[in-house]
N, C-alpha and C positions, 0 to 999 in steps of 0.2 A: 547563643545557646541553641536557639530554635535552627544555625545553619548547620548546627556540628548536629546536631537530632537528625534534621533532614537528610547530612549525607550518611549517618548512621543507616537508616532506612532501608535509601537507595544501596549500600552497599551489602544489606542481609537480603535484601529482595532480588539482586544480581548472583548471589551465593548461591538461592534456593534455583534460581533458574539456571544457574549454571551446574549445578547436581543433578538437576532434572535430565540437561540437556545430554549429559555426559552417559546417565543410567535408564538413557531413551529403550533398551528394549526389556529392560526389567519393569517399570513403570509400564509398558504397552502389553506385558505376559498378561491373558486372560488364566484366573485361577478362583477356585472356590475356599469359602473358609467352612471349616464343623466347628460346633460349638456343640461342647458333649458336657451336662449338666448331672451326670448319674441317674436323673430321672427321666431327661428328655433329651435326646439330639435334633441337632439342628444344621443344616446344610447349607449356605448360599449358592444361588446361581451364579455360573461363570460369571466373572469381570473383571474390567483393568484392576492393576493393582493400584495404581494412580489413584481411582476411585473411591478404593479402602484409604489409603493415604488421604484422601481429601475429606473424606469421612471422619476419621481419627482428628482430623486439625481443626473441622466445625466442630465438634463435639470437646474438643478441649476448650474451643471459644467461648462455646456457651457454657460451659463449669465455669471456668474464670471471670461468664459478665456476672454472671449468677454472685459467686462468691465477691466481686468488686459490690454491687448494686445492694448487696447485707451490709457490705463495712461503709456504703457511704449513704445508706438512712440511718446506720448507728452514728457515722460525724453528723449528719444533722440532726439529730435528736441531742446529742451531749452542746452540741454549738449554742441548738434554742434554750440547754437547760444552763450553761456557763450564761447565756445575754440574760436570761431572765437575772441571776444571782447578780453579774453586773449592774442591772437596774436598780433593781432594792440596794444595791450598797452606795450605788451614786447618791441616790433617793436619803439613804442615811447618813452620807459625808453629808448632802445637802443642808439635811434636819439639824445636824450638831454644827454647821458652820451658823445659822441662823441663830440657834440656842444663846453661843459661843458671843452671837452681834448682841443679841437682847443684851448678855448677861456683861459684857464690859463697854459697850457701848463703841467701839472699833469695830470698822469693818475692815475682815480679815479678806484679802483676794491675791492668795497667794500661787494663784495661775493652776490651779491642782484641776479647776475644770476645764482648762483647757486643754491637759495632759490627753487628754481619752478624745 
């Protein structure tokens, strides 16, 4: 899996280079962007467009760690909150297999602790 990943990779990182390579004088056109808000405009200075481009793909990176890094302190929140639940129920399979010895005098070990 991790080779079929890797040439995964390589072959979209060869794609973008090679769209690059193909729309070399559109990516090198210096151009400015307006950003017209109804209350405020706003103009940037001349630049590659390349730059806008590489701007738009940071800015999508960090929304996406952003949004990754909320859903994986919520898995580790629900994880710690399933092991604690796991505990107390081992804790109480535990209590009623001991009950279980007292009360018929059999010890019962029917391998259920060594399931987990």
């Amino acid at each position: 899996m991790k080779k079929i990943k890797m040439i995964l990779w390589i072959l979209a990182v060869l794609f973008v280079l090679l769209v690059v390579y193909q729309n070399q004088g559109f990516f090198l056109t210096k151009q400015h962007i307006i950003v017209n808000l109804y209350f405020a405009t706003y103009r940037t200075p001349e630049m590659l467009i390349a730059i806008f481009f590489l701007f738009c793909f940071l800015i999508g990176l960090l929304i996406s760690y952003f949004i990754n890094f909320s859903e994986k302190i919520r898995s580790k929140k629900a994880i710690k909150r399933l092991s604690v639940t796991l505990d107390s129920h081992l804790k109480k399979i535990s209590e009623l297999k001991n009950e279980l010895e007292s009360v018929t005098g059999i010890p019962s070990d029917n391998g259920t602790e060594n399931a987990i």
